[in-house]
C-alpha positions as CSV (number, residue, x, y, z in Angstrom):
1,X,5.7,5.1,-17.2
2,X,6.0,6.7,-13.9
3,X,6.0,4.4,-10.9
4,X,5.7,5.0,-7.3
5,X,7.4,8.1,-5.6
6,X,8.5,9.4,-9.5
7,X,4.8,10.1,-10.2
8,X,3.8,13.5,-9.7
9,X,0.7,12.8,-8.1
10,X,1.8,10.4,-5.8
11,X,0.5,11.0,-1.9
12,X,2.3,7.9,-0.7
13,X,5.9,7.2,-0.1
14,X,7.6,3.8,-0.8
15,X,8.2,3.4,2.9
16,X,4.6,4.3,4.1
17,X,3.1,1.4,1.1
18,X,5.7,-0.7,2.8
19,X,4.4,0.0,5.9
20,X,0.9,-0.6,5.1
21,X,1.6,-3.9,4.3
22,X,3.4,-4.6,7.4
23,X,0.3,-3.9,9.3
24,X,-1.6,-5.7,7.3
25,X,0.5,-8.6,7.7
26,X,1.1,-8.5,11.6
27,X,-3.1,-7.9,11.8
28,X,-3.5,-4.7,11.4
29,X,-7.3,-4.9,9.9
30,X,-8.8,-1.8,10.4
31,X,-8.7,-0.1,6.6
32,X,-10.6,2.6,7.7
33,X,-7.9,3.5,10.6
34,X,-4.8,2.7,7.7
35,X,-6.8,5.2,5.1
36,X,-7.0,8.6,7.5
37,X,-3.5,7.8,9.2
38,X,-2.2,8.2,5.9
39,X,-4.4,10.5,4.5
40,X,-5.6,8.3,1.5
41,X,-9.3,6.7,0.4
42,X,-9.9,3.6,2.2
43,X,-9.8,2.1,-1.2
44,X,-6.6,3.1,-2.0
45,X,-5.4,0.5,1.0
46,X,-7.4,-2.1,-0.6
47,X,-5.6,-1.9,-3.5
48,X,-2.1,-1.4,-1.3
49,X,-2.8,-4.8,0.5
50,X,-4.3,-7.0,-2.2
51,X,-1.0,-5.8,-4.5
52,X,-3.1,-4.2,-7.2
53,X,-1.0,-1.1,-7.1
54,X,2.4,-0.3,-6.0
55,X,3.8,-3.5,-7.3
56,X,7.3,-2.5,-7.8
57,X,7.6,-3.0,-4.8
58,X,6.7,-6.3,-4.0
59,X,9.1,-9.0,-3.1
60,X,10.5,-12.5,-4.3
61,X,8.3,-14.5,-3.9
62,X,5.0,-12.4,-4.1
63,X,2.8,-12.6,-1.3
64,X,-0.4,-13.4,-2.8
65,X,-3.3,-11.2,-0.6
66,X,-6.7,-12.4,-2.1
């Protein structure tokens, strides 16, 4: 299975999911604001911050968002 930056479909790099978090971590609340910087469905983020998706590249130890 295709992950990440191999998928073709992908619209996000690894740095800018990486990025997202950061924001989100520093404050950053505004998904709205995250979704059209990036050019991406504000529930896309959702799914960025909460670690639904993109999990490959999450870090030991996981940061649990709930």
């Amino acid at each position: 299975m295709l992950r990440g930056e191999a998928h073709p479909m992908h619209k996000l790099t690894d740095e800018q999911v990486t990025q997202i978090r950061e924001l989100w971590k520093i404050g950053h609340r505004n998904i709205k604001v995250l979704a059209r910087n990036h050019r991406v469905s504000p529930a896309n983020i959702k799914l960025i911050v909460k670690n639904k998706t993109w999990t490959h590249l999450l870090k030991w130890p996981y940061e649990v968002t709930r």
